[in-house]
MILOTI-912720 format. One record per residue (C-alpha): x negated, y, z negated. Coordinates in steps of 0.001 Angstrom, whole numbers, plus 500000, padded with zeros to 6 digits. Each point is the difference from the previous one (the first is absolute). Layout:
MILOTI-912720
XYZ ...
This chain:
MILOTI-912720
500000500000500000 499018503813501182 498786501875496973 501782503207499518 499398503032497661 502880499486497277 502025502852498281 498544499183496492 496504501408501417 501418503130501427 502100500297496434 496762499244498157 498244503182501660 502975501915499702 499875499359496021 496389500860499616 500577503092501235 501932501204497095 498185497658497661 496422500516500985 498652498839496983 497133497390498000 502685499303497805 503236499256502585 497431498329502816 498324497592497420 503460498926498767 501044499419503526 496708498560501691 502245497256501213 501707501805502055 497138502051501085 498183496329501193 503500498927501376 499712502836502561 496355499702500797 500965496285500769 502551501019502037 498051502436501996 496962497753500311 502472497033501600 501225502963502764 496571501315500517 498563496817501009 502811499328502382 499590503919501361 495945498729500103 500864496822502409 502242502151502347 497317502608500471 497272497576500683 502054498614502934 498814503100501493 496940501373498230 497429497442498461 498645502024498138 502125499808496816 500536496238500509 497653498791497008 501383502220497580 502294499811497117 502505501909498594 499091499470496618 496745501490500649 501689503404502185 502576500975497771 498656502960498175 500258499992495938 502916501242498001 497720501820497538 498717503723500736 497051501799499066 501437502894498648 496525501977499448 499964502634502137 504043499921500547 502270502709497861 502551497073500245 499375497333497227 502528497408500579 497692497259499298 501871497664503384 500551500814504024 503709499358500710 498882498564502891 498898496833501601 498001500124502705 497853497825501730 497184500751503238 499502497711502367 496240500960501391 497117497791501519 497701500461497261 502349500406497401 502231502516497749 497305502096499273 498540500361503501 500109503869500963 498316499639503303 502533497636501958 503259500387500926 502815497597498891 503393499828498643 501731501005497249 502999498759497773 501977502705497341 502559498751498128 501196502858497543 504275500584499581 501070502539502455 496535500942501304 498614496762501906 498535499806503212 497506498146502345 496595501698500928 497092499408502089 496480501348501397 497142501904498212 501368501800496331 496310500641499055 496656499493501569 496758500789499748 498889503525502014 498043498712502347 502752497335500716 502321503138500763 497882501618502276 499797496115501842 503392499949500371 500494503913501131 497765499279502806 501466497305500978 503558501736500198 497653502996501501 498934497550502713 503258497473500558 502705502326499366 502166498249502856 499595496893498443 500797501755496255 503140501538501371 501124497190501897 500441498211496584 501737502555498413 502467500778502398 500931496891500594 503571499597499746 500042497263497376 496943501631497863 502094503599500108 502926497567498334 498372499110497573 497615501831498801 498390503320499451 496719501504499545 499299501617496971 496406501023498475 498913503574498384 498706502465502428 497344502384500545 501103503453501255 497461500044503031 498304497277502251 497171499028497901 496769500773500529 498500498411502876 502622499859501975 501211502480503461 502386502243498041 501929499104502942 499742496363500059 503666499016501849 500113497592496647 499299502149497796 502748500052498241 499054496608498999 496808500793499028 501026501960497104 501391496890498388 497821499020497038 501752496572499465 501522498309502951 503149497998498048 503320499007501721 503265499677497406 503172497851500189 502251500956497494 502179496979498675 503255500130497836 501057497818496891 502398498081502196 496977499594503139 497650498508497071 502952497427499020 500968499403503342 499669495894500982 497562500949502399 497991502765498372 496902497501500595 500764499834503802 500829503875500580 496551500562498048 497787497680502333 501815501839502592 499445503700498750 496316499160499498 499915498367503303 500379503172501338 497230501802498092 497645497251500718 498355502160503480 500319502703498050 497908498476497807 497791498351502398 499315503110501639 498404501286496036 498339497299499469 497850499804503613 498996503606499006 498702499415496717 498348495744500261 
């Protein structure tokens, strides 16, 4: 049988947003490992779809790219002591990996989405991949217009005001050039994440990003 995300997980995120809390999380760990156990069972399933497509994230495992509940609240003003979010990263070389793009699972109440491409990466990885768009901008725009990608998706990233240095002020892709993280975003509903075939509509979504990733990751190898 498919594995699907269940309600309980979405209502156990939901609760630790008004109890986020030592004292309420430690009396309800059970539910907390209930829901990483749920999201671990879809992930996995999300993991074989994609590497159909893109062998890359074929070896891994979800239990090792869903990110930890617990924040470092050091340098944050907010000191809830949990994320009220799950969310799990689906990248070659792991969770961590800043330098290659990949996929992205957020499951959070009312705020969920898909995500792919390049969130953070080294400078000289940015540069890499400006040139490249610099150089190939038929082939960039040809997967962003593509009548399936504009669907789905959309680009997102902070921006710098001008082409960055280096770059023809008038570079015909400039425009892209300014982007200082090159991320795509899906945004999913409650009812999409408990849909029967939120697994299938996910492979699909990312199956879309994966040139989109491709095209990153030839930049920057």
């Amino acid at each position: 049988m498919k594995n699907l995300i269940n309600p309980e997980t979405l209502n156990f995120l939901s609760t630790l947003e008004i109890n986020n809390n030592r004292e309420w999380f430690n009396e309800n760990k059970q539910l907390y490992l209930k829901a990483k156990e749920n999201v671990e069972n879809v992930v996995n399933e999300i993991i074989s779809g994609v590497s159909e497509f893109d062998k890359s994230v074929e070896r891994l495992e979800a239990k090792n790219c869903i990110f930890r509940i617990y924040k470092d609240t050091r340098f944050s003003k907010d000191k809830t002591p949990y994320k009220t979010n799950i969310g799990a990263s689906l990248v070659e070389k792991g969770p961590k990996t800043l330098n290659h793009a990949g996929y992205y699972v957020h499951l959070e109440p009312g705020k969920s989405f898909l995500a792919g491409g390049v969130y953070m990466t080294e400078p000289k990885n940015l540069k890499t991949i400006r040139e490249k768009i610099s150089s190939e901008g038929e082939n960039f725009l040809k997967i962003l217009n593509k009548k399936s990608f504009k669907d789905n998706l959309e680009l997102r990233g902070d921006r710098l005001v001008k082409v960055p240095q280096g770059f023809d002020k008038e570079n015909p892709m400039g425009d892209y050039l300014k982007f200082k993280q090159f991320t795509v975003f899906h945004p999913l509903s409650d009812e999409a994440i408990l849909d029967g075939n939120f697994v299938k509509n996910t492979v699909k979504v990312f199956k879309e990003i994966y040139p989109f990733n491709q095209f990153l990751n030839d930049a920057i190898q």
